[in-house]
C-alpha positions, 0 to 999 in steps of 0.5 A: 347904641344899646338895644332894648330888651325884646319885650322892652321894645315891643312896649316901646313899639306899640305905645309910639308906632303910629295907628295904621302900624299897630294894625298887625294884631287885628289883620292877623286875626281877620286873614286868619278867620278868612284863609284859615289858619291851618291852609296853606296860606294861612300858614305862609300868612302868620309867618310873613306877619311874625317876620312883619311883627319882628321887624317893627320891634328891633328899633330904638326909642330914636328910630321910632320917634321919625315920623318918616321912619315909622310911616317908612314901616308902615308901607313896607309892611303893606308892601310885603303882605301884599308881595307874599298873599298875591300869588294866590289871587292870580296876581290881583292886588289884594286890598282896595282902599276906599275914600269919601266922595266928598261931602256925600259920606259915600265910600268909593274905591280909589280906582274909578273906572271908566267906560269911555273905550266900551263899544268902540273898534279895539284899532280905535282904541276900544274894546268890544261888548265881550271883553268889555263885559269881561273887565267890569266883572273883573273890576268888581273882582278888585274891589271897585265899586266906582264906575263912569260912563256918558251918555255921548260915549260911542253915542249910547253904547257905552251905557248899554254894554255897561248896563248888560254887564251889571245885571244879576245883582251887580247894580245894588253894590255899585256906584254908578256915574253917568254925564250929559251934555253932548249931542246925542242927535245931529238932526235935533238942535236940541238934543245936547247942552245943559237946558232944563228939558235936554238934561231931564230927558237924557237922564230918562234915556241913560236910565232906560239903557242902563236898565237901572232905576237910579243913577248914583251921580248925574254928572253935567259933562261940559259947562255951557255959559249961555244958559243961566246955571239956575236953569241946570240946577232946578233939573238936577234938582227936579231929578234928584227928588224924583228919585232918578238921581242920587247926586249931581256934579260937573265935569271940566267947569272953571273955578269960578263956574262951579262957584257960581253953581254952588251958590245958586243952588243954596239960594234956590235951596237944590242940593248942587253939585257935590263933585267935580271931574276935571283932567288931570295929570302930570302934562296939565296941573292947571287945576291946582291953581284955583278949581282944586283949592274950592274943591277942597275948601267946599269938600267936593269929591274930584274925580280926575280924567285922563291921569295918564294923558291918554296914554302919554304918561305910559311911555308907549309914545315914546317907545314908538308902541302906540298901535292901537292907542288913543293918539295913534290913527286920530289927535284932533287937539295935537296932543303928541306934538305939544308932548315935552319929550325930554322931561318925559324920559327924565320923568321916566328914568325916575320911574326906573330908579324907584323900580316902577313903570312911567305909567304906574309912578304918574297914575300914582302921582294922581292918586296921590295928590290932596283933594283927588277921591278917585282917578279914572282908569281905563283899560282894554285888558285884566292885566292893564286893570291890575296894574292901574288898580296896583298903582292907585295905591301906591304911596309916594314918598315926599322926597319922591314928589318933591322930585317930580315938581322939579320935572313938571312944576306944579299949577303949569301945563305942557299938554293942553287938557283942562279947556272948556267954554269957560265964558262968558256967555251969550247972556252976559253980552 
């Protein structure tokens, strides 16, 4: 097959390569005015993108009409900017991509992360105010502007040491999540649950620990069917129109309870929930048969907990490296022992042939999934956040999940993590 001459083929390339392609010339520019086109990343630069412009040009007319190639291009040259500029950022990914949380129009980064482990004993698998302090610095440093905590987490402690952390100007940049519902007293009966005077009241006190004026998502942590959904929504509402809250959402709700949220606050005329925080991962796909397809008909954000199963996804309990890890000295629901071992090692010769870790290629899997805004990610280390930030972003071709639906079939579960009190409740005996 002839080839086209060199100028022949770069108009062919520019009038069929898809958009996200035709990118090099204005990202050229732009790391050129960053980096400065003399420095000596500059340099290195403009000839890794000369090579990137090169090779996008010596296909043919039938090559480029693949959609599968060009998209195939395409993430080969992300991939190989990223490869050649990392060494100068220490190893840090260089870009964050940002999604729209819904229906907000707010943009958060792909990566959300989450403060769950922030003031618990690191042999309990947490980390202590210091290094805590240190990785949110260190997440803001990758581009994550996406942050999630809960009132009940290490009952307080969470919110303070992530409010310590985002002083000095930090706050205004960041979108702050935050979740009641759990007992906060165990002498007060009504210090937990989703009533009207519960619900304004930890928002007052998870403002005061987390020294801000303004909480970005007020999140109700678990469904309680018992009390009559209007009753949460009206306080949300009241919260919102103080100024406390920006928006609500619910976390680890039914299909049908959401539903019934989100139709009660447009009767009662309140702004509802805008997102939905489930769990979700390769173990427990149960959300795909119905909560994921509202979420995404109704445009509401989704904002997955525990992508990794709590350390499951990583290999470590496999490997018999789980010191220190969530399951290791406590598993209250049996996690481990409803652990399908042998998809897992398949699962995880996958992950090897494509030159990934178990951890990277299910984190990826999430992220990757229609409908998800942002994965939440934990972890006790700069290198552990790099990694899952890196992962975050990492596209997965189709014959790739195509390969991984064959080894956890999607709408099933092996590993019980999306239950809840799904009803009914007390009011509908």
């Amino acid at each position: 097959m002839a080839y086209l001459s060199l100028t022949a083929q770069r108009n062919q390339a520019s009038s069929q390569l898809s958009p996200q392609t035709v990118f090099l010339a204005p990202l050229r520019n732009r790391l050129m005015f960053t980096f400065g086109s003399s420095s000596p990343i500059g340099q290195h630069l403009r000839r890794t993108l000369n090579l990137a412009s090169e090779f996008g040009c010596i296909s043919t007319r039938r090559v480029y009409n693949s959609p599968f190639i060009r998209r195939a291009i395409h993430n080969f040259l992300i991939e190989l900017i990223r490869s050649t500029i990392k060494p100068w950022f220490g190893g840090k990914p260089l870009f964050m991509e940002y999604r729209p949380l819904g229906r907000t129009g707010v943009q958060v980064s792909v990566a959300c992360f989450g403060t769950m482990t922030f003031g618990w004993e690191p042999n309990d698998w947490g980390s202590y105010e210091e290094t805590s302090i240190k990785l949110t610095d260190y997440a803001i440093d990758l581009g994550i502007n996406f942050f999630d905590t809960a009132d009940v987490y290490a009952r307080g402690t969470s919110e303070k040491i992530l409010g310590k952390a985002l002083k000095g100007g930090k706050r205004e940049k960041i979108f702050l999540a935050t979740k009641c519902h759990g007992k906060m007293d165990d002498h007060d009966p009504n210090a937990w649950g989703n009533s009207s005077r519960h619900i304004i009241e930890a928002c007052d006190a998870s403002l005061k620990r987390l020294k801000t004026d303004w909480i970005d998502l007020y999140q109700i942590h678990r469904p309680q069917p018992d009390i009559p959904i209007d009753e949460t929504i009206r306080a949300l509402d009241d919260l919102r129109r103080a100024g406390k809250i920006r928006y609500a959402g619910c976390s680890t709700f039914a299909a049908w309870q959401v539903c019934e949220a989100h139709y009660v606050a447009k009767s009662l005329g309140a702004a509802g929930f805008v997102t939905e925080q489930p769990p979700y991962n390769l173990l427990d796909r149960r959300i795909e048969r119905e909560l994921l397809p509202f979420c995404r008909t109704y445009n509401y954000g989704v904002i997955p907990w525990s992508p990794l199963a709590g350390g499951m996804l990583s290999g470590k309990y496999l490997d018999g490296k789980a010191d220190g890890a969530r399951y290791s000295t406590s598993d209250p629901a049996g996690r481990l022992k409803q652990v399908p071992t042998q998809r897992l090692l398949r699962l995880k010769k996958l992950a090897e042939r494509l030159d990934m870790s178990l951890a990277k290629l299910s984190l990826a899997w999430v992220a990757s999934q229609p409908g998800i805004t942002s994965p939440i990610i934990g972890a006790r280390s700069e290198s552990q956040l790099a990694e899952s930030v890196e992962a975050c972003q990492t596209k997965l071709s189709e014959k790739t999940l195509k390969q991984i639906d064959e080894i956890f079939e999607p709408g099933l579960h092996h590993v019980n993590y999306y239950s809840s009190n799904f009803g009914p409740g007390a009011r509908c005996a």
